[in-house]
N, C-alpha and C positions, 0 to 999 in steps of 0.2 A: 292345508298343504304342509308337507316338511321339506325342510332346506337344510341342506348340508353342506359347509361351507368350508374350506382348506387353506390351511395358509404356511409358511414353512420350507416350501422347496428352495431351491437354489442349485449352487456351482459351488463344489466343495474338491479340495485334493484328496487323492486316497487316504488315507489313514484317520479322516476329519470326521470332524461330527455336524448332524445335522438333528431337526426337532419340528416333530411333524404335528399339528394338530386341525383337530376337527369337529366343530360344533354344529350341534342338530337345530334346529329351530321348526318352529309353527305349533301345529295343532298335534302338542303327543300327551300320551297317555302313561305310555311305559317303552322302555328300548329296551330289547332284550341283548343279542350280540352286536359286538361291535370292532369291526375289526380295516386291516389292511388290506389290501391287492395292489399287483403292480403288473407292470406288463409294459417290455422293452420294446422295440423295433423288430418286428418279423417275429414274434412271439406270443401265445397267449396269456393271457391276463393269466396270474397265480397268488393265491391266499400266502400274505407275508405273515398276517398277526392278525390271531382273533382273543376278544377278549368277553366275559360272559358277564351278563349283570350281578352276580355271585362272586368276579373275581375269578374267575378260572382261566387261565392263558393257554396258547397255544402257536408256538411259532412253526414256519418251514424250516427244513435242517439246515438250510445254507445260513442262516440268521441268528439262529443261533447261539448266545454269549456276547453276541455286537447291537444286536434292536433289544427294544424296551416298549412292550405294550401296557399302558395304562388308562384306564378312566376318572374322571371326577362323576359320578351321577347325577350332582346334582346342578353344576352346570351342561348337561349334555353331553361331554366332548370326550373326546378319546384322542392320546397323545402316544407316539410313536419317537422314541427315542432312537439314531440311530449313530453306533461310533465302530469306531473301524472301519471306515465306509472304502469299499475296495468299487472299481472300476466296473463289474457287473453288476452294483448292484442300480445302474444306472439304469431308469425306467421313468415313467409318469405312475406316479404313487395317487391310488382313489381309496377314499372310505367309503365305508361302509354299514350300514345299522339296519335291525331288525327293529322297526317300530310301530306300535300301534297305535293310531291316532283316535283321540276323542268319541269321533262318532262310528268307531270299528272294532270290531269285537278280535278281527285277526291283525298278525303281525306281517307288515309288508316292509319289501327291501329296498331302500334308499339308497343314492350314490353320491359322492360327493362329484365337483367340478373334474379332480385331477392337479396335483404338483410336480412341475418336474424334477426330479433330482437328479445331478448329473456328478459325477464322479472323475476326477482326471486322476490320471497315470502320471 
């Protein structure tokens, strides 16, 4: 099995910073992408930040110059830096990884638990 585990949310004023990470565990072989999604109250889930085992980024426009997507590979994890943080960007934050485990020749998509990050005005 793989486990993806989150830790990081909180209760932050606007303009604050917060720092999101997320570690994979179990039976892996190799992670390919590894990235963000959030998704508000009455809203669908939306891709914040993906990040590729190469180092290739990719953010949504809103986030832009304020999030920071990074990995370590060789502890698993992928870290989500986030400043400037304005009052929309308030959501439950899930990762997310493309992983192939030991006895699997394909890459399947894991979820983490979910963080909240809340944002005041």
């Amino acid at each position: 099995q793989v486990q993806l585990v989150e830790s990081g949310g909180g209760l932050v004023q606007a303009g604050g910073s917060l720092r999101l990470s997320c570690a994979a565990s179990g039976s892996i072989f190799s992670i390919n992408a590894m990235g963000w999604y959030r998704q508000a109250p009455g809203n669908q889930r939306e891709l914040v930040a993906a990040a590729t085992s190469d180092g290739s980024t990719n953010y949504v426009d809103s986030v832009k110059g304020r999030f920071t997507i990074s990995r370590d590979n060789a502890k698993n994890t992928v870290y989500l830096q986030m400043n400037s943080l304005k009052p929309e960007d308030t959501a439950v934050y899930y990762c997310n990884a493309q992983v192939r485990r030991h006895d699997s020749n394909n890459y399947n998509t894991y979820w983490g638990q979910g963080a909240q990050v809340t944002v005041s005005s």
